[in-house]
Residue, then its C-alpha position, 0 to 999 in steps of 0.5 A: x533466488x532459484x526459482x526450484x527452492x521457491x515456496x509457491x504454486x501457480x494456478x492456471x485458473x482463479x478461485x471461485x471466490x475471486x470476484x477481484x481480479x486482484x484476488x484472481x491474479x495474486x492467488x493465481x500466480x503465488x503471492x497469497x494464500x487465503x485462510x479464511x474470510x477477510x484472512x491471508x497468508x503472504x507467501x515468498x513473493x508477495x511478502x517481498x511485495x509488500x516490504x517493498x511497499x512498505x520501504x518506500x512508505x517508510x522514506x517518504x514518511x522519514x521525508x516528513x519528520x516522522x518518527x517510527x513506533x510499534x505500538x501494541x495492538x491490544x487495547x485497554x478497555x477502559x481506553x476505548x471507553x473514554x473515546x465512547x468506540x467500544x461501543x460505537x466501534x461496530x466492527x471491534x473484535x473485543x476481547x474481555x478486557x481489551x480491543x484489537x486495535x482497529x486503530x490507534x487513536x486511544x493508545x497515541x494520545x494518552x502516550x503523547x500526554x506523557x511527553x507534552x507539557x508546553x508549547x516549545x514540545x510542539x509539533x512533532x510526528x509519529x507513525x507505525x507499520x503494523x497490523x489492524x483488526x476489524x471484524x469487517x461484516x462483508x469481506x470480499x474482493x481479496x485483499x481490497x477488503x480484509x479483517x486482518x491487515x498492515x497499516x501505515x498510520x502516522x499522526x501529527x501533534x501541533x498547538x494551532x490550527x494553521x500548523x495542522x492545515x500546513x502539515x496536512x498539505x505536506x502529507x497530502x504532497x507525499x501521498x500522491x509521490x508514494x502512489x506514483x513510486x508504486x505505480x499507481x494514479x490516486x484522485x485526491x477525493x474530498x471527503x466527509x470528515x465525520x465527527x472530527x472536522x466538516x471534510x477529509x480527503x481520501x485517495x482513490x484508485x480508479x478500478x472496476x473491484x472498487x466499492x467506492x463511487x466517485x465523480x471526479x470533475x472533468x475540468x481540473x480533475x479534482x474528486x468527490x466522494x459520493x457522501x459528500x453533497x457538492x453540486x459545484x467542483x470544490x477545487x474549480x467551480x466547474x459543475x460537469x462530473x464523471x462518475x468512476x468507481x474507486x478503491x480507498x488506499x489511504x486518507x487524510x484526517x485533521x482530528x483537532x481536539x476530538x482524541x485529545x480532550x478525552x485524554x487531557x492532552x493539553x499544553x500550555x501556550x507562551x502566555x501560561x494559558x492551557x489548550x487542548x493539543x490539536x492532532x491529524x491522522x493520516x494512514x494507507x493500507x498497505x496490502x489494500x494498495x497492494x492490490x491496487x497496483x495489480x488492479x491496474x497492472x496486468x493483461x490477459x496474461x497476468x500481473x505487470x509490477x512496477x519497477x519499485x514494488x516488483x518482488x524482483x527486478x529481473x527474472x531469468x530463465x535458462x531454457x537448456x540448463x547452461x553454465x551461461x545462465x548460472x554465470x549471469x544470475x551470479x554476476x546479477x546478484x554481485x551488482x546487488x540485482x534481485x534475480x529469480x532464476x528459473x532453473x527448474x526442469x519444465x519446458x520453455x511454454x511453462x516457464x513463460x507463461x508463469x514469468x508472465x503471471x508472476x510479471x517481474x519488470x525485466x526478463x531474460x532468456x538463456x538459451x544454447x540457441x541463442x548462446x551461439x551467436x553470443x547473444x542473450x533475449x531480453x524482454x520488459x513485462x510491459x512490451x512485447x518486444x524482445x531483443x537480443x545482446x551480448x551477456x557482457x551488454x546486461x548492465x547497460x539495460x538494467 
C-alpha cells in the first residue's frame, strides 16, 4: 500500500474528549473516526486491525468445532417478549416491532429448536461475527465502551450438564490463546453468572482505561470480580489480594435452560424421556479488544502493535525517493509481505515520528546515504536499536 493514496490523517494531539489513551492514540495516528456518542468509523487502517482480530478469533473458533453463521440483527418483538428483556433489557434500542439485537439468545434458540429432535443432534456449536446495539447510557473511553459494535458470540448446545462444563473448559482454553496471538494478557476472573447459573467467568485486560475492579490473588494469579463476595481465592484458598482495574474483553456463560425452556427447545434422551436442551454462550468484543491491545501496547510515541494484529507487517520508508526502496516494496509484496510504503514527499522527522504513532512491527529505511555502502536500516517498533543489512539479507530478518 502507498502510504500517498492512504486514506487517514494523524493528529499531533489527542481529542479533548479522549480520556483513554486508546481512544487518544487510535484517533491520533488514523485508525477511527468518531461519529457520535459510543459511534465510530473504522478507517484503512484500523479496519485491517480488526479483520485481523477477527482472523484469528475465527481459527481458534473453527479449532472447536464452531460453526459460522450471520444471523439477522433485527429482532422480533414478540421474541423478546418470551425471554421477559424487552422489558428488562435497559439498554434495548426498540423499534416498533423489533430490537436491535444487543445479543442473540432470542434468535439462536428458537432457530436450533428447528433442527433438535433427540439426543444423537447433540451437541453442536454455532458462532457469528456481527454487529450489536446497545443504547449504553454512559458511553466514554473510545472504543472500550460503544452503542454500535462487533461481536463474536459462539453458542454450544448439549443434553447434559458435564457435556457443558467440559466445552466451557475447552472454550476457556482458547480464550486465553487468542489474547495471547493478540498481544495481550487476560485474567480469567470469576464472575457472577446472573440469572443463568451461580458464576461465570470474565477475561480482564489490566489497564488504567478500565472500568472494572479486580483482586487478583497474589499466590496463584487466579481474579475475582469485585461482585463477587469471596474473601477466599476460589482457585487456591490463599486469601491475600491485589486490587487492579480491568477492561472486560470477553466471557464465558453457561445458560443451561434459562433460553431454551421459553422456546421449548427440548430432545428426547435414549429412553424417549424429554429434556430441555442445555446451552453456553460465550463472546468477546472485537473492537473493545481492540483497544485493549493498545492500552498496553505503545510509549510515548505511540502505538506498538503486535505481530498478529498489525495492520502491516513492515512499514517502509524511502528518505530520497530512490528506485531502491520501490525495487523492496515490489520484492516484499511478491513474498506475500503486507508493506505501507512511504513514498510521500515529507521530511525524514515526519515520516518517523508518524511510523512510530502508526507502530507497525517492523520498519525499514532506504536512503541514498545508506544505499552507498549497499546497505538498508532496519528497525523493530519495540526496541531502539537499529541496524544496517544488504537489501538481499531483508527475508533473513522478516
Amino acid at each position: 500500500m502507498l502510504q500517498s493514496k492512504l486514506f487517514y490523517k494523524t493528529l499531533k494531539t489527542k481529542p479533548k474528549d479522549a480520556q483513554a489513551l486508546s481512544h487518544a492514540l487510535l484517533t491520533r495516528a488514523g485508525f477511527v473516526d468518531q461519529l457520535g456518542a459510543g459511534i465510530f468509523t473504522f478507517l484503512p487502517l484500523g479496519l485491517r486491525v480488526l479483520n485481523k482480530i477477527e482472523n484469528i478469533i475465527r481459527e481458534e473458533m473453527i479449532k472447536l468445532d464452531g460453526q459460522e453463521i450471520l444471523m439477522p440483527a433485527l429482532i422480533p418483538k414478540e421474541n423478546m417478549e418470551k425471554t421477559g428483556r424487552w422489558k428488562s433489557f435497559e439498554v434495548l434500542f426498540k423499534l416498533k416491532k423489533y430490537a436491535l439485537g444487543p445479543t442473540h439468545e432470542e434468535v439462536i434458540s428458537p432457530l436450533a429448536k428447528k433442527m433438535v429432535l433427540s439426543y444423537k443432534d447433540l451437541p453442536f456449536y454455532l458462532f457469528q461475527i456481527q454487529t450489536k446495539f446497545r443504547d449504553e447510557l454512559r458511553v466514554k473511553s473510545g472504543l472500550l465502551r460503544t452503542r454500535e459494535f462487533l461481536m463474536k458470540d459462539l453458542y454450544s448446545f448439549h443434553a447434559d450438564g458435564k457435556d457443558l462444563e467440559n466445552y466451557y473448559q475447552r472454550v476457556g482454553k482458547a480464550y486465553e490463546k487468542i489474547f495471547k496471538r493478540c498481544g495481550v494478557f487476560a485474567y480469567k476472573t470469576l464472575a457472577s453468572g446472573g440469572t443463568f447459573s451461580d458464576f461465570s467467568h470474565e477475561y480482564q485486560v489490566i489497564t488504567k482505561s478500565g472500568e472494572d475492579i479486580i483482586y487478583v490473588c497474589k499466590k496463584c494469579k487466579s481474579a475475582v470480580n469485585k461482585e463477587v463476595k469471596s474473601k477466599k481465592c476460589p482457585e487456591c484458598g490463599a486469601s491475600s489480594f491485589e486490587m487492579k482495574k480491568g477492561v472486560e474483553v470477553g466471557n464465558i456463560f453457561k445458560l443451561n435452560d434459562k433460553y431454551s425452556l421459553p422456546f421449548g427447545l427440548k430432545f428426547k434422551d435414549k429412553q424417549g424421556k424429554e429434556k430441555p436442551v442445555l446451552m453456553g454462550c460465550y463472546g468477546i468484543g472485537l473492537p473493545r479488544l481492540m483497544a485493549a491491545i493498545v492500552e498496553v501496547n505503545n510509549d510515548s510515541k505511540g502505538i506498538i502493535w503486535p505481530k498478529e494484529t498489525a495492520p502491516f507487517d513492515i512499514h517502509l520508508i524511502s528518505i530520497d525517493k530512490n528506485k531502491e526502496a520501490e525495487k523492496i516494496y515490489n520484492d516484499l509484496e511478491k513474498k506475500g509481505l503486507e508493506v505501507l510504503y512511504d513514498d510521500r514527499d515529507k521530511s525524514a522527522g515526519e515520516k518517523f515520528a508518524e511510523a512510530d504513532l502508526i507502530g507497525i512491527p517492523v520498519r525499514i529505511v532506504v536512503s541514498d546515504k545508506t544505499l552507498k555502502n549497499n546497505c538498508i536500516e532496519v528497525k523493530n517498533r519495540d526496541s531502539n536499536k537499529t541496524c544496517l543489512i544488504k537489501p538481499s539479507h531483508i527475508s533473513r530478518i522478516i
